[in-house]
C-alpha positions in Angstrom: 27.0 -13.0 -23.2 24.4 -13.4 -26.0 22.4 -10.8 -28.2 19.0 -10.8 -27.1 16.9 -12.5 -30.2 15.1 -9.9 -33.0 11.9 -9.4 -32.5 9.3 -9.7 -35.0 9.0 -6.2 -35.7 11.8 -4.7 -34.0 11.8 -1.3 -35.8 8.1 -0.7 -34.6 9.2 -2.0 -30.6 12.2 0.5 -30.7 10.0 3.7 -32.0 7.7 2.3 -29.4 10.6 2.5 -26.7 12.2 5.7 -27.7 8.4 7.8 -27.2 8.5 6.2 -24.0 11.7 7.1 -22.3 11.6 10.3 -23.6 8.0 10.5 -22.0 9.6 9.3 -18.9 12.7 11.6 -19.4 10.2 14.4 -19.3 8.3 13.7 -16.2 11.3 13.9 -14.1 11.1 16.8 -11.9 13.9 19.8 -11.4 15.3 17.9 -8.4 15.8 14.6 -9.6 12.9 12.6 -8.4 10.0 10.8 -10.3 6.4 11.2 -8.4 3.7 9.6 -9.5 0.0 9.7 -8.4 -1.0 7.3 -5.9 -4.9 6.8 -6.8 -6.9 4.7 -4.5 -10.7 5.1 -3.4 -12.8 7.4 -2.5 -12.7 6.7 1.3 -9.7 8.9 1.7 -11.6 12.0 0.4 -14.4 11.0 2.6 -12.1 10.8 5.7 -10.4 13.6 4.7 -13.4 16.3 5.0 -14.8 13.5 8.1 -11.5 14.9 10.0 -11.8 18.5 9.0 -15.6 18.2 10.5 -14.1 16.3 13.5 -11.2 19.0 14.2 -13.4 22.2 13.3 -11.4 23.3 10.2 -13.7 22.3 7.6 -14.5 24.8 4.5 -16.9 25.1 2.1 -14.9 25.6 -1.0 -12.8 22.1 0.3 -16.0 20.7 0.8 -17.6 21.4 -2.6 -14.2 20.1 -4.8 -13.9 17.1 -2.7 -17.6 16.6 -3.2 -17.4 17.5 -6.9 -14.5 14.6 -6.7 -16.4 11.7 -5.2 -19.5 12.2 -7.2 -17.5 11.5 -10.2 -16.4 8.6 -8.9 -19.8 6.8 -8.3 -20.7 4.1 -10.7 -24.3 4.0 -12.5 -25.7 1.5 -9.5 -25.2 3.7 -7.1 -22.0 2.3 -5.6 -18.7 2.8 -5.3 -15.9 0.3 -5.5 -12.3 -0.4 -3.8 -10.8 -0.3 -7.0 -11.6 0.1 -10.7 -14.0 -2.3 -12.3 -14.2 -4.2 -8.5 -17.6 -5.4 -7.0 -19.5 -2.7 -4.8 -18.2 -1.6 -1.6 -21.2 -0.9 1.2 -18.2 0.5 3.9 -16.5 2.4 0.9 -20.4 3.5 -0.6 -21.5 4.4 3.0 -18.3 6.9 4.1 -19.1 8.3 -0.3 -22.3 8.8 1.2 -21.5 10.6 4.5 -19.5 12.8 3.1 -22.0 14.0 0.1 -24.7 14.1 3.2 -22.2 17.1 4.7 -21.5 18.5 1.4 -25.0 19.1 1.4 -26.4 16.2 -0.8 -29.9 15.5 0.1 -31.0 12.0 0.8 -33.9 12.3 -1.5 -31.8 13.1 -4.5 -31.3 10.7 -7.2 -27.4 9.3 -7.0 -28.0 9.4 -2.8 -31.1 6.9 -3.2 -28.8 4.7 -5.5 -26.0 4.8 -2.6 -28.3 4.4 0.2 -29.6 1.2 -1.9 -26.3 -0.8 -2.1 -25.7 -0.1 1.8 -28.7 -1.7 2.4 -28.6 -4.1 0.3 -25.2 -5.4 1.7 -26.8 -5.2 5.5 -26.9 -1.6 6.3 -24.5 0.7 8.5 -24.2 -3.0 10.3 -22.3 -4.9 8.0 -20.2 -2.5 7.4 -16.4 -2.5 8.8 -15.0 -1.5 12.1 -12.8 1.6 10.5 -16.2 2.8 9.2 -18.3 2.3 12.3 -15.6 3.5 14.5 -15.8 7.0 12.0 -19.8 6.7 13.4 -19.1 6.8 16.8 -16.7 9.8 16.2 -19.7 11.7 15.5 -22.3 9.9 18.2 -24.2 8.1 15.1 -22.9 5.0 16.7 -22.7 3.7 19.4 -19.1 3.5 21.0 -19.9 0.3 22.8 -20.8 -1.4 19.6 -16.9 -1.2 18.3 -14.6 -3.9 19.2 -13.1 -2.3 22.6 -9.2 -0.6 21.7 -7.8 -0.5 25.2 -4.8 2.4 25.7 -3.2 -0.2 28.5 -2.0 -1.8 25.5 1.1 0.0 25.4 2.0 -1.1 28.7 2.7 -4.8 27.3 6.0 -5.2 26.7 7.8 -6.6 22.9 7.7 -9.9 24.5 4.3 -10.3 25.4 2.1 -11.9 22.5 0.0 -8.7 20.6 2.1 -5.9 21.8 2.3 -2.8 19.7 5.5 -4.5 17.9 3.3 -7.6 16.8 1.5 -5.5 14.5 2.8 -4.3 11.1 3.9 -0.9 11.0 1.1 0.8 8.9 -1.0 -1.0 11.9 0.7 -0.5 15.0 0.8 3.4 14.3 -3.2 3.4 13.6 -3.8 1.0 16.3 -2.1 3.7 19.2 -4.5 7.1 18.1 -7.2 4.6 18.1 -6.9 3.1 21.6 -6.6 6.7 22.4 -9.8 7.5 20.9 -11.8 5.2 22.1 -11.0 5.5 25.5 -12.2 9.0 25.5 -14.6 8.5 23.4 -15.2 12.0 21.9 -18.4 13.0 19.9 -18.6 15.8 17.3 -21.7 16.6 15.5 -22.3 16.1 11.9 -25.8 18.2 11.8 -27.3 14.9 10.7 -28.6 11.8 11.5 -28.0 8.4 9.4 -30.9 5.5 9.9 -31.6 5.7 6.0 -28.8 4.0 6.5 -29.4 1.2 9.3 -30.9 -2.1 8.3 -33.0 -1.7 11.6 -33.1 1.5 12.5 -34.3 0.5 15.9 -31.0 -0.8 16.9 -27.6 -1.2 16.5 -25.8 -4.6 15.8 -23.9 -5.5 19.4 -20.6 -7.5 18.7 -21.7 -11.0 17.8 -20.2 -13.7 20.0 -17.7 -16.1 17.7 -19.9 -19.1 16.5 -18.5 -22.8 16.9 -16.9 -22.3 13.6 -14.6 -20.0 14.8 -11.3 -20.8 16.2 -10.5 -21.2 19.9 -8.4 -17.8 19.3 -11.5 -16.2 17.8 -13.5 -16.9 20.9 -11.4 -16.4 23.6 -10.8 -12.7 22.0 -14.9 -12.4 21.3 -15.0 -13.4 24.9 -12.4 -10.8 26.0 -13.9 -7.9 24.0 -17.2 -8.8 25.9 -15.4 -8.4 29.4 -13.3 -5.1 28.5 -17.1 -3.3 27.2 -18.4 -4.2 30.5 -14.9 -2.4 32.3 -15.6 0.4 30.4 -19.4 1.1 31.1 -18.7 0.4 34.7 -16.0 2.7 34.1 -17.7 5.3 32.6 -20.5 5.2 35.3 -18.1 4.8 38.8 -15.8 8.1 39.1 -13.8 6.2 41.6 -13.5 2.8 40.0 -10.4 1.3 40.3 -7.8 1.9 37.6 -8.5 5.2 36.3 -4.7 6.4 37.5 -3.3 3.6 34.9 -5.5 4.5 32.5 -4.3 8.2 32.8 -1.1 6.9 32.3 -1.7 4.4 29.3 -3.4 7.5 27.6 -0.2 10.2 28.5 2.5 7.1 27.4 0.4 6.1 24.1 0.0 10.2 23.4 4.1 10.6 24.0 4.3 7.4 21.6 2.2 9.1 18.7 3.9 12.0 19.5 7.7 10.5 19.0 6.8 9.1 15.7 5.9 12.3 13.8 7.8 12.8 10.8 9.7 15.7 9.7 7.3 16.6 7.2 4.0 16.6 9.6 3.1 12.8 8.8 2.7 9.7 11.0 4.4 7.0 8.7 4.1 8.8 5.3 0.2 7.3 5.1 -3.1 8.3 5.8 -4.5 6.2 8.4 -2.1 6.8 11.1 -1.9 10.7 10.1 -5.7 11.6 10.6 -6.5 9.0 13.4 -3.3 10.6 14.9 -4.5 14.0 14.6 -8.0 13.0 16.1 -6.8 11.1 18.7 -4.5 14.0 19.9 -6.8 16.8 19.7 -9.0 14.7 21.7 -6.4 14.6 24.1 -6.5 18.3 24.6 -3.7 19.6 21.8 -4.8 22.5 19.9 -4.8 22.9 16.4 -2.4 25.5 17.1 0.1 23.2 18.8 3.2 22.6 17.0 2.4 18.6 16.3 -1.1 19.5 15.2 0.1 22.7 13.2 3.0 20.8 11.9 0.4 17.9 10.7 -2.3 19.9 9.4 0.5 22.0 7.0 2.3 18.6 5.6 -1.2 17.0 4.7 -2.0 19.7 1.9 1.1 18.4 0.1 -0.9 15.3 -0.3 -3.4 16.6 -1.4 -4.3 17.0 -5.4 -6.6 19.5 -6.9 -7.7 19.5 -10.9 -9.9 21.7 -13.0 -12.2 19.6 -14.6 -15.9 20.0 -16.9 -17.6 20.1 -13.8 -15.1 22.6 -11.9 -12.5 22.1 -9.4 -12.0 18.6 -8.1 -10.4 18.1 -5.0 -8.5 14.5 -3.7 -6.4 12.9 -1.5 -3.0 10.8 -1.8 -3.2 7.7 0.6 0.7 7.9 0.4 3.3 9.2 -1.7 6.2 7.0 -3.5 8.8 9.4 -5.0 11.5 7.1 -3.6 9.9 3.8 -5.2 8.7 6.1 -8.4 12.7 7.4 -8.6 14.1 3.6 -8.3 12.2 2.5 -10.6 12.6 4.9 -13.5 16.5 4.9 -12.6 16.3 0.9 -13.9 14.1 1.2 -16.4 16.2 4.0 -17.9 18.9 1.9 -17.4 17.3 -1.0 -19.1 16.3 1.5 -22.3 19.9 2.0 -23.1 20.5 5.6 -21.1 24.6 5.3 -19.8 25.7 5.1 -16.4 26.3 9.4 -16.3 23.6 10.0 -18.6 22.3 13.8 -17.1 19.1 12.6 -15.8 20.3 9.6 -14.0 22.7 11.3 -12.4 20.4 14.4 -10.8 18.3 11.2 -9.7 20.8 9.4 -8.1 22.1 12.5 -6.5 18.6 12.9 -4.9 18.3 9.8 -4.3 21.4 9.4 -1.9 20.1 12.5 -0.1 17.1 10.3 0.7 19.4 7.8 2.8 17.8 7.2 6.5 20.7 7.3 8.9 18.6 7.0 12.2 16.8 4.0 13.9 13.4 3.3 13.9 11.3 0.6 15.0 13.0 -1.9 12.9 15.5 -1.8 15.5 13.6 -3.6 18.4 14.0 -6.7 17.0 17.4 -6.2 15.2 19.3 -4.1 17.6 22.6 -4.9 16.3 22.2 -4.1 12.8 23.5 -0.4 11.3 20.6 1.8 10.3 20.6 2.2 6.3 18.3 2.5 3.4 15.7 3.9 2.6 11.8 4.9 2.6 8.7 4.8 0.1 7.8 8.5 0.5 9.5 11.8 0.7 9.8 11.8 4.8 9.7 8.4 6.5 12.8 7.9 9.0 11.2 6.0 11.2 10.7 2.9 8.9 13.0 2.1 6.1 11.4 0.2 3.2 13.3 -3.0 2.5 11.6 -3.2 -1.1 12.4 0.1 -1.6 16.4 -0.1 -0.5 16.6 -3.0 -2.7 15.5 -1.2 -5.9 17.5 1.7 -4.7 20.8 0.3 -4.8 19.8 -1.4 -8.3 19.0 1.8 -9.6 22.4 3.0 -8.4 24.4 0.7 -9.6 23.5 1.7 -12.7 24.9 5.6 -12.4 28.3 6.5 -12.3 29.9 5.2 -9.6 30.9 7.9 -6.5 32.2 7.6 -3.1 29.1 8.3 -1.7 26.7 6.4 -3.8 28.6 3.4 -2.8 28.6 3.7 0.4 24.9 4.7 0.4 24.8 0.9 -1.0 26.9 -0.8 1.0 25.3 0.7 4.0 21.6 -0.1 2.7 22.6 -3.3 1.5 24.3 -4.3 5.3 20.7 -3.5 6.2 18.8 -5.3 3.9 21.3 -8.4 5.4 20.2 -7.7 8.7 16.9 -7.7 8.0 16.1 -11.2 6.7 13.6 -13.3 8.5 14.5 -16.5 10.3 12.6 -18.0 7.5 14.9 -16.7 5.0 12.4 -14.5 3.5 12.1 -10.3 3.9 9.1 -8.4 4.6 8.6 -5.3 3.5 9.5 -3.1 6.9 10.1 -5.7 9.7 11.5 -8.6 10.7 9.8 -11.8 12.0 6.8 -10.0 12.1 4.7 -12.7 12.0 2.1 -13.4 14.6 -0.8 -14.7 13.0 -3.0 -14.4 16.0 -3.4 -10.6 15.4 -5.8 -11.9 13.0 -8.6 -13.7 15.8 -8.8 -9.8 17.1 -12.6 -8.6 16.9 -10.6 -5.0 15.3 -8.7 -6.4 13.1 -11.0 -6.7 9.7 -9.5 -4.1 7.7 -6.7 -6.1 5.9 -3.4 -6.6 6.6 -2.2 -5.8 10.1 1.3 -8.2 10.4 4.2 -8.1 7.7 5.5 -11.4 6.8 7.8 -12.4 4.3 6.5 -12.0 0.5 7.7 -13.5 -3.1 8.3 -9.6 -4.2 10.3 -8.7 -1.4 12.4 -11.8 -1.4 12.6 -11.7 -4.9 14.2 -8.5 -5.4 16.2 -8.5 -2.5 17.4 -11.8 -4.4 17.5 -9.9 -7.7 19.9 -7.0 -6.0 22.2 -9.4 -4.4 23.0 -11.5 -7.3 23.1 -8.4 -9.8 26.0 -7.6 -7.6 27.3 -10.5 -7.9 27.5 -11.7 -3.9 27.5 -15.1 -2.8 26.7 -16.7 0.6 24.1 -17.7 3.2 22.0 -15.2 3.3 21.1 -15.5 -1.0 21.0 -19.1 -0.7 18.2 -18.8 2.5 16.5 -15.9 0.0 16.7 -18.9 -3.1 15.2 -21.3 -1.2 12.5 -19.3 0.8 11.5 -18.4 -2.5 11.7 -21.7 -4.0 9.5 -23.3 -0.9 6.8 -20.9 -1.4 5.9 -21.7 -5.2 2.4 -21.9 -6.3 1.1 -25.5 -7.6 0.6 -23.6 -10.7 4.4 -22.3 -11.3 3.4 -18.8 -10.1 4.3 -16.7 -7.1 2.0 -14.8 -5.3 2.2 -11.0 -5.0 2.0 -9.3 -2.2 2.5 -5.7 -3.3 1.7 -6.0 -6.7 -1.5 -8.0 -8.7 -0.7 -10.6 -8.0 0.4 -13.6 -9.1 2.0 -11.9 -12.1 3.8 -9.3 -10.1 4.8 -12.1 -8.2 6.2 -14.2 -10.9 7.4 -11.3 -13.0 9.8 -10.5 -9.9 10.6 -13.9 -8.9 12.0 -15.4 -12.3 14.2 -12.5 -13.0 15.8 -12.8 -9.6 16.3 -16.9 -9.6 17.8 -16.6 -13.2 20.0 -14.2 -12.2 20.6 -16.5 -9.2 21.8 -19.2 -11.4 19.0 -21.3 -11.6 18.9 -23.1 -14.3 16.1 -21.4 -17.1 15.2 -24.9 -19.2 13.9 -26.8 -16.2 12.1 -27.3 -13.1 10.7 -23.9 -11.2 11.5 -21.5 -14.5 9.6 -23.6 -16.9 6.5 -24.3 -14.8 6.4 -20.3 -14.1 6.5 -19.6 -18.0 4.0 -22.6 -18.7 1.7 -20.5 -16.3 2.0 -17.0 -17.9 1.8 -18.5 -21.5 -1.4 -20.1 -20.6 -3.0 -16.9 -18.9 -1.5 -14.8 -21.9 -5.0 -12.7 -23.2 -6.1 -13.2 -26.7 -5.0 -9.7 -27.6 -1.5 -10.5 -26.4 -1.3 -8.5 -23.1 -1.8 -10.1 -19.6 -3.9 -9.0 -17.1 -5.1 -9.7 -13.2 -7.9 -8.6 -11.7 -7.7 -8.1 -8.0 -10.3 -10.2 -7.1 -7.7 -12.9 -7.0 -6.5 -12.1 -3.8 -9.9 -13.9 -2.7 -11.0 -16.0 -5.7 -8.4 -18.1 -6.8 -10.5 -18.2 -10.0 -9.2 -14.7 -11.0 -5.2 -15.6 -10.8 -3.6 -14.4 -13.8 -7.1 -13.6 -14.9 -8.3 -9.8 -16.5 -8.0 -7.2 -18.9 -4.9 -7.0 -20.3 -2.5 -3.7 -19.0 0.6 -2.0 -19.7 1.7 -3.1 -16.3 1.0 -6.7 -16.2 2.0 -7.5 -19.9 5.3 -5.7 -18.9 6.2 -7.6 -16.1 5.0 -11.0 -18.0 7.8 -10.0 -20.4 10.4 -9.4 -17.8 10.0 -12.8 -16.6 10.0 -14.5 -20.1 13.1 -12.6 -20.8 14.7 -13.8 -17.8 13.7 -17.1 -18.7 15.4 -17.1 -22.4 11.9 -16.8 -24.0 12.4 -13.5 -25.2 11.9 -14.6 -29.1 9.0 -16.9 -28.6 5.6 -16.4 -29.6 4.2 -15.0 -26.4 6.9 -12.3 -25.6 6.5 -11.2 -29.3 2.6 -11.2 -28.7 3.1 -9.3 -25.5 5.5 -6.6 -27.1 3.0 -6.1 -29.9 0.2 -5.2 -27.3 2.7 -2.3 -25.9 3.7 -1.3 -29.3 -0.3 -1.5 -30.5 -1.6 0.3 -27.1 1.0 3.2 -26.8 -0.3 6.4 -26.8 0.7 9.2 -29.3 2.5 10.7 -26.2 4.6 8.0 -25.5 2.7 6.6 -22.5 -0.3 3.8 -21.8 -3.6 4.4 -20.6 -4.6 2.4 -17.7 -7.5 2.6 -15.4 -7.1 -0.5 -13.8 -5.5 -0.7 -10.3 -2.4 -2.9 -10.2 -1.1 -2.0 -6.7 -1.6 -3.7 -3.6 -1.9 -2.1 0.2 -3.8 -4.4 1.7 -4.6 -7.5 0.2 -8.3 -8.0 -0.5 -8.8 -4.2 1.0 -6.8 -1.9 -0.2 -5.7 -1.3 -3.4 -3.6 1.6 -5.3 -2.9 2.8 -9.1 0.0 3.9 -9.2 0.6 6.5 -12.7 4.2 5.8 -13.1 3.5 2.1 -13.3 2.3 2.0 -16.7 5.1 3.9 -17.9 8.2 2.7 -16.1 7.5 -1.1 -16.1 7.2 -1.4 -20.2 10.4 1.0 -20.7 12.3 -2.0 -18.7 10.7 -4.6 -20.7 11.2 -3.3 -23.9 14.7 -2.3 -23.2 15.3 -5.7 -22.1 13.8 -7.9 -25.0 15.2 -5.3 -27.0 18.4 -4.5 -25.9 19.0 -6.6 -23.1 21.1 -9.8 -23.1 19.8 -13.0 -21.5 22.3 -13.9 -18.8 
C-alpha cells in the first residue's frame, strides 16, 4: 500500500475538504440519518392539488403555496421543463397549466398565454402522454375511451403468463394495479373548467392511432388488442347483462385487496408518488372513505413529503417524488469514511445505529421469483418493506464496514449481503429491486410511454454490488459473473452507461472503482479506454459535466456544464485507476476547491439523478455535497489499491 500522490495544491484541497465534512457533519439529523431533498418537476405539485380536487380535500391556502411554487418554476417561454436547463415539456407545461387554471389563473393572463403556446405548439392536449390524458379523463375533459384500455382482469394472469403484474418493474406494477382500477370505473370529478385552449382541434379528440408498418409485430398486435378491449368496454358499459361483469367484479375486489396489501407502514404505496395518489384515487373510487383507515393512514403520511418555504413571494408549497434517507445516510457514512472520520467516530456511529434499525426482515415481491433466498437489506426511503433496494443494501454494508464493528451490524451485513447473492440475474448482472425482470415486450404496450416500466440489470448496480464484494474481500462465482457482466456491457467509447445516475459518468465513475478493486489490472485494456474517455470529455474549466439529454442523444454523453457531482465521481474513477496525480484529477480537484462555497458546500441546479431514463429525472441536495467529500478524501488521503 502506496501514499496517494500530492496534489498540486494540497493545502488549498484539504481546507477545501475539512469545510466540507464539517458541512456534512452538520446536516446530520438527531437520529442519525442524512435526508436530502429530492427535487424533481413540477408535475408532482400539479398532481398533488389534481388529487386533492379529485378526493374533495382540496384548500385554498395549499392551493395558493403550491401555486405560488409552480409559477416560479416556469421559464421565460412559457414552459416548463423535466429537469433544469432541459428542452420544454408540453405533458409537464400542460398539468403546470391545469393546476394554475384551479388556482385561479386566468387563461387570458400573460405567463398562462405563454404556457398554452408551447402545448400547442408541441400538438395540443393530444400529444401529450397517457399519465397526463389519463389525469383528463379523471375529471371528464377527456375522453376515457381515448386512453389506452387498463383492464383490472389483469391480475388474474398468473407470474408465468407473459405481462403479468410481476413482468413489470416495481415502481410500475404498483401504478399499473390503481390504474386498471380506475379505468374500469371510470370515475369523473369536476374541475369547474373546461380545457380546449388547450386541444389542437377542439372539435375532437385524438382516438388511439393504429401502429403503422414501421412498428413491430408486437406493437401491432397490442394496437390491435387495445382496439378490441375499447370495444368490450363500450358494449359493456351500454349492456347491464353482458357477459362477464361477475369476473370483472372480482378482478376489481382482488386488484383493490392487492393495493390494499402493499401499503406501507408509513401510509405510502412503495415510498413514491405515482403508486401513492393513483392508489388513493383508485380506492376511493372503489367506495373507501377518506375516513377509512388505508385512506386516513395515506392522506396523514403524504404531508411528510411534503416541503413548505417562505420565500419573496410568500409561502411556497412542494412535493417530494420520494424520499432517500437510507441512500442519503449510506452515502455520507462512506464519504465520511473516505475524509478521514475513524471507524467509532460519534457521528458514524448514531448513523450506523440508525441505519441497522432500517434492516427489512420481511418478504416482499422480490420473493416470487427467488423464493428460497432469506429476506435482508434494505430500502431507499424511510418505510419501504415490501421492496428492498439492492443499490441501496450494497452501499449500506459499505458504509458499515467502515464503523466499529458490533454483533449486530455484522449480521445486518451478512444477512443483506446473502441477499444481494441471491438476487443476481441469470445474466450476472443486478437490478435495482428484482430479479430477471426483464421482459422487453412491456415496452409494445399502447400505456406504457412514460419511461421505464421493467428493471433490468445496470452498470451502477452491478458495479457497486462488485465494489462491496471485493472491499470485503470475497471471492467466487457470483463476483466473477458481476466482473464479466460488467465487462460485456462496455461502451465503444470506454464508458458505462448509467442507469440511476447521468449517465455515462455515473456509470464509469462506479464501474472503475469496483473492477480495480476487483483486481483488474489499471494500465491496460477496459481501465484505460474508460480514463481516455473522461480525460477527453474533461470541461475547459476542469470540472465534468452531463447533460441528461444523453439518455436520447448520444451527442450529449459526457457532455454539459460542469458540477460538483459529476467532477466528483470523474475523480473517483481516476483515482481508482492510479491517475490521481495527473493533470486531469488535479484540474478536476481545483474546480471543487475554486467552486466551494463559503459554507462548505457546492451550488448545483442541475439535475444529476435518474428515475426514469429520458422521463424522469431528480436532484438530489446531498449529492453535491457527499460525492466530492469521497473524492477529495480519496485523492487526498486515500491510497490506490
Amino acid at each position: 500500500m502506496r501514499q496517494a500522490p500530492e496534489l498540486a495544491d494540497s493545502a488549498a484541497a484539504q481546507a477545501c475538504l475539512d469545510a466540507a465534512v464539517q458541512h456534512l457533519l452538520g446536516l446530520q439529523h438527531d437520529g442519525g440519518w442524512w435526508q436530502g431533498e429530492l427535487e424533481t418537476n413540477v408535475t408532482m405539485d400539479a398532481e398533488d392539488l389534481l388529487m386533492r380536487q379529485f378526493l374533495g380535500v382540496r384548500t385554498a391556502e395549499q392551493t395558493a403555496q403550491s401555486a405560488r411554487w409552480i409559477r416560479s418554476q416556469q421559464r421565460a417561454d412559457g414552459s416548463w421543463a423535466n429537469f433544469y436547463g432541459g428542452p420544454p415539456d408540453p405533458s409537464t407545461t400542460a398539468e403546470a397549466y391545469v393546476a394554475l387554471r384551479l388556482a385561479g389563473d386566468a387563461p387570458e393572463e400573460p405567463h398562462m398565454r405563454r404556457a398554452r403556446a408551447v402545448v400547442l405548439e408541441h400538438g395540443g392536449l393530444e400529444q401529450t402522454r397517457v399519465f397526463t390524458r389519463i389525469w383528463l379523463a379523471l375529471f371528464g375533459v377527456w375522453s376515457w375511451d381515448e386512453v389506452p384500455a387498463l383492464p383490472p382482469e389483469l391480475i388474474f394472469l398468473p407470474p408465468q403468463f407473459p405481462l403479468n403484474l410481476y413482468d413489470f418493474a416495481c415502481w410500475a406494477r404498483q401504478t399499473i394495479a390503481p390504474l386498471t382500477v380506475l379505468a374500469a370505473l371510470r370515475p369523473r370529478a369536476e374541475l369547474g373548467f373546461g380545457l380546449d385552449e388547450l386541444r389542437a382541434d377542439p372539435a375532437r379528440e385524438r382516438a388511439p392511432e393504429p401502429a403503422g408498418p414501421a412498428a413491430s409485430p408486437a406493437a401491432r398486435a397490442f394496437g390491435l388488442l387495445d382496439t378490441v378491449l375499447h370495444r368490450y368496454e363500450t358494449t359493456r358499459q351500454r349492456h347491464e347483462n353482458f357477459p362477464g361483469r361477475g369476473m370483472r367484479a372480482t378482478a376489481l375486489r382482488r386488484t383493490v385487496e392487492w393495493i390494499v396489501e402493499r401499503q406501507e407502514a408509513d401510509g405510502s404505496w412503495g415510498g413514491i408518488q405515482p403508486p401513492w395518489v393513483y392508489s388513493l384515487m383508485a380506492l376511493h373510487a372503489f367506495g373507501y372513505a377518506l375516513d377509512h383507515p388505508v385512506l386516513a393512514k395515506g392522506l396523514a403520511g403524504w404531508e411528510r413529503f411534503t416541503i413548505t418555504e417562505e420565500t419573496e413571494a410568500g409561502m411556497v408549497r412542494r412535493i417530494e417524488a420520494c424520499q432517500s434517507p437510507v441512500w442519503d445516510t449510506a452515502l455520507a457514512l462512506t464519504a465520511l469514511a473516505d475524509a478521514g472520520l475513524p471507524p467509532g467516530h460519534p457521528s458514524l456511529e448514531r448513523a450506523a445505529d440508525w441505519i441497522c434499525a432500517e434492516e427489512i426482515r420481511v418478504r416482499g415481491d422480490w420473493s416470487l421469483r427467488r423464493p428460497d433466498v432469506p429476506p435482508g437489506g434494505w430500502a431507499f426511503e424511510f418505510d419501504n418493506d415490501g421492496y428492498p433496494d439492492i443499490d441501496d443494501a450494497a452501499e449500506v454494508i459499505m458504509g458499515l464496514d467502515c464503523t466499529q464493528p458490533t454483533p449486530e451490524r455484522g449480521s445486518a451485513a451478512s444477512r443483506g449481503r446473502d441477499w444481494i447473492l441471491g438476487m443476481q440475474s441469470r445474466d450476472g448482472g443486478w437490478a435495482a429491486f428484482d430479479a430477471d425482470n426483464t421482459r422487453e415486450l412491456a415496452y409494445q404496450l399502447p400505456f406504457c410511454d412514460f419511461g421505464a416500466v421493467i428493471d433490468p440489470p445496470s452498470a451502477d448496480v452491478t458495479a457497486h454490488v462488485v465494489e462491496m464484494l471485493a472491499r470485503r474481500g470475497e471471492e467466487g462465482p457470483a463476483l466473477e459473473r458481476g466482473v464479466r457482466w460488467l465487462l460485456d456491457h462496455q461502451e465503444a467509447d470506454g464508458s458505462w452507461f448509467g442507469r440511476w445516475g447521468a449517465n455515462y459518468v455515473y456509470g464509469t465513475g462506479a464501474v472503475v472503482p469496483a473492477l480495480t478493486l476487483a483486481g483488474l489490472p489499471r494500465d491496460r485494456g477496459p481501465v484505460r479506454r474508460a480514463v481516455q474517455w473522461l480525460c477527453a470529455q474533461q470541461n475547459d474549466d476542469g470540472g465534468w459535466g452531463e447533460d441528461l439529454r444523453s439518455y436520447e442523444d448520444a451527442g450529449w454523453a459526457g457532455r454539459g456544464e460542469s458540477t460538483a457531482s459529476q467532477t466528483a465521481w470523474a475523480l473517483l474513477a481516476l483515482h481508482a485507476a492510479d491517475e490521481a496525480d495527473g493533470d486531469a484529477a488535479r484540474r478536476g480537484v481545483d474546480w471543487l476547491v475554486g467552486h466551494q462555497r463559503p459554507d462548505g458546500g457546492w451550488d448545483e441546479p442541475q439535475f444529476t439523478g435518474t428515475g426514469f431514463p429520458g422521463d424522469f429525472y431528480i436532484n438530489y441536495h446531498l449529492y453535491r455535497l457527499v460525492f466530492p467529500v469521497s473524492a477529495l478524501g480519496r485523492c487526498l488521503r486515500r491510497s490506490a489499491r
